[in-house]
C-alpha positions in Angstrom: 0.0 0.0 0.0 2.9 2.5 0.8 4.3 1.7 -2.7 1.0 2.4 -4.5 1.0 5.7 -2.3 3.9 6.6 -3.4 3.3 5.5 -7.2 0.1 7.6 -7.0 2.1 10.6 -6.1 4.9 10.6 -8.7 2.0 10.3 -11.2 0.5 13.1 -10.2 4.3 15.0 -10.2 4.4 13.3 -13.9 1.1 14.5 -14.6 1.4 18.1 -13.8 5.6 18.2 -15.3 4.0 17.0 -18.3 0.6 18.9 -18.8 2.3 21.8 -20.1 3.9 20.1 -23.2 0.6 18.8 -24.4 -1.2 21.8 -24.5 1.5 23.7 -26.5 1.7 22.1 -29.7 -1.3 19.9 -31.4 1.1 18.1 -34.1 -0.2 14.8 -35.1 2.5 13.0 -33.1 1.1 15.5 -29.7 -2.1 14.3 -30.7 -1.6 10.9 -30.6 0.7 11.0 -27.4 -2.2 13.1 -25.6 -5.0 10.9 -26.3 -3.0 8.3 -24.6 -2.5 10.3 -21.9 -5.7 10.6 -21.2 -6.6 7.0 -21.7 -3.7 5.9 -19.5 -4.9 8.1 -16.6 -8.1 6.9 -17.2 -7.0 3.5 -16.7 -5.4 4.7 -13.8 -8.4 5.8 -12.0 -10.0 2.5 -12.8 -7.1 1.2 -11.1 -7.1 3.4 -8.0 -11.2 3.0 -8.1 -10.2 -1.3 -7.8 -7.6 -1.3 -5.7 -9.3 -3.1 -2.8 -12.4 -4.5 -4.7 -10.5 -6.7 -7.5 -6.7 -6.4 -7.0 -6.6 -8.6 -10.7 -8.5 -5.5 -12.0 -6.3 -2.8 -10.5 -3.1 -4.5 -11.2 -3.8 -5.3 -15.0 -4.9 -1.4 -15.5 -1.6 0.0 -13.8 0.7 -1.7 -15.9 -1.8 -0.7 -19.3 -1.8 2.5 -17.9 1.8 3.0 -17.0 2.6 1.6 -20.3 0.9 4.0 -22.2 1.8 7.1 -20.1 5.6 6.1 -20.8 4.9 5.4 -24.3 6.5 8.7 -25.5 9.8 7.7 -24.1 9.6 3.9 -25.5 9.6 6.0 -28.8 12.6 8.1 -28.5 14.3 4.7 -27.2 13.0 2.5 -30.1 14.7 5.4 -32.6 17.6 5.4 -30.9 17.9 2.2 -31.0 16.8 1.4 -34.2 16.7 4.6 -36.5 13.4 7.2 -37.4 10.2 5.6 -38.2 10.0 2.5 -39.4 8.6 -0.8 -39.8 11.2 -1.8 -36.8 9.1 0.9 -34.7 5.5 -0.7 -35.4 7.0 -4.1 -34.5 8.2 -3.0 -31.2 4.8 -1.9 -30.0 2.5 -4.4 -31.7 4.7 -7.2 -29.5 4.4 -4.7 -26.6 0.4 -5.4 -27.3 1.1 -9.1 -27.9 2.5 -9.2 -24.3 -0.3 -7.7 -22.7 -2.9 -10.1 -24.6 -0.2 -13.2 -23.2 -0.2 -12.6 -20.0 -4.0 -12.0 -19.6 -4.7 -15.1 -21.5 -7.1 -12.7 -23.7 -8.0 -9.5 -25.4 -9.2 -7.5 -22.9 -11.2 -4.0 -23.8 -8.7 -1.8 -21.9 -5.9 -3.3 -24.4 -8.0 -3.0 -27.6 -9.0 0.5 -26.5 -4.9 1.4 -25.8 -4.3 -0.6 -29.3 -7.0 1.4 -31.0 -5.3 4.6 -30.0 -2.4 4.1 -30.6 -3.2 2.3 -34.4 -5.0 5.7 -35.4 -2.6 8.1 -33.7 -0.2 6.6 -36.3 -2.4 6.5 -39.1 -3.0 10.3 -38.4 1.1 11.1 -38.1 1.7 8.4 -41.2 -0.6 10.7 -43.0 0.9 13.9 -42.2 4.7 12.8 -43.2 6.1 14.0 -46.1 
């Protein structure tokens, strides 16, 4: 419980550090980062709401949640990694998917949702390159 205390704060720190960036600068790649913001703290509310009701419930959303919050940073990693854009990139985060729908066994809505998001966020940057 003290570690999800303490979780719960540095999300909020991470929350209102980040805030800021979104809101100056709507490029397609913001766009897509933002609405998973918001999912992923969405997510993490469901989480907080669970955290006594259905542990199962609360633990799965965390880790969905957190994944997508840090997804910004998996990117600058990936193309450092591996170079710009690329079909390397869309690998990465379809197994990052795959691993969720492994270890629950299943697709769950909160992983089709973040997938869904994520697919159309690059379909909108995809379309704006060039």
């Amino acid at each position: 419980m003290k570690v999800g205390k303490i979780g719960f704060l540095i999300y909020i720190g991470f929350l209102l550090s980040t805030l800021p960036l979104y809101f100056k600068e709507f490029a397609p790649l913001s766009i897509m980062v933002f609405s998973q913001l918001v999912f992923g703290s969405i997510l993490i509310g469901l989480a907080y709401y669970n955290r006594r009701k259905d542990t199962n419930k609360h633990k799965a959303n965390i880790m969905l949640g957190s994944f997508l919050l840090i997804q910004p940073a998996w990117d600058r990693a990936v193309g450092h990694l591996f170079g710009d854009f690329g079909l390397t990139w869309i690998l990465f985060f379809i197994l990052g998917y795959g691993l969720f729908i492994w270890y629950h066994k299943k697709l769950k809505w909160q992983i089709a949702v973040g997938f869904l998001i994520w697919a159309a966020g690059l379909a909108n940057v995809i379309s704006h390159m060039g």
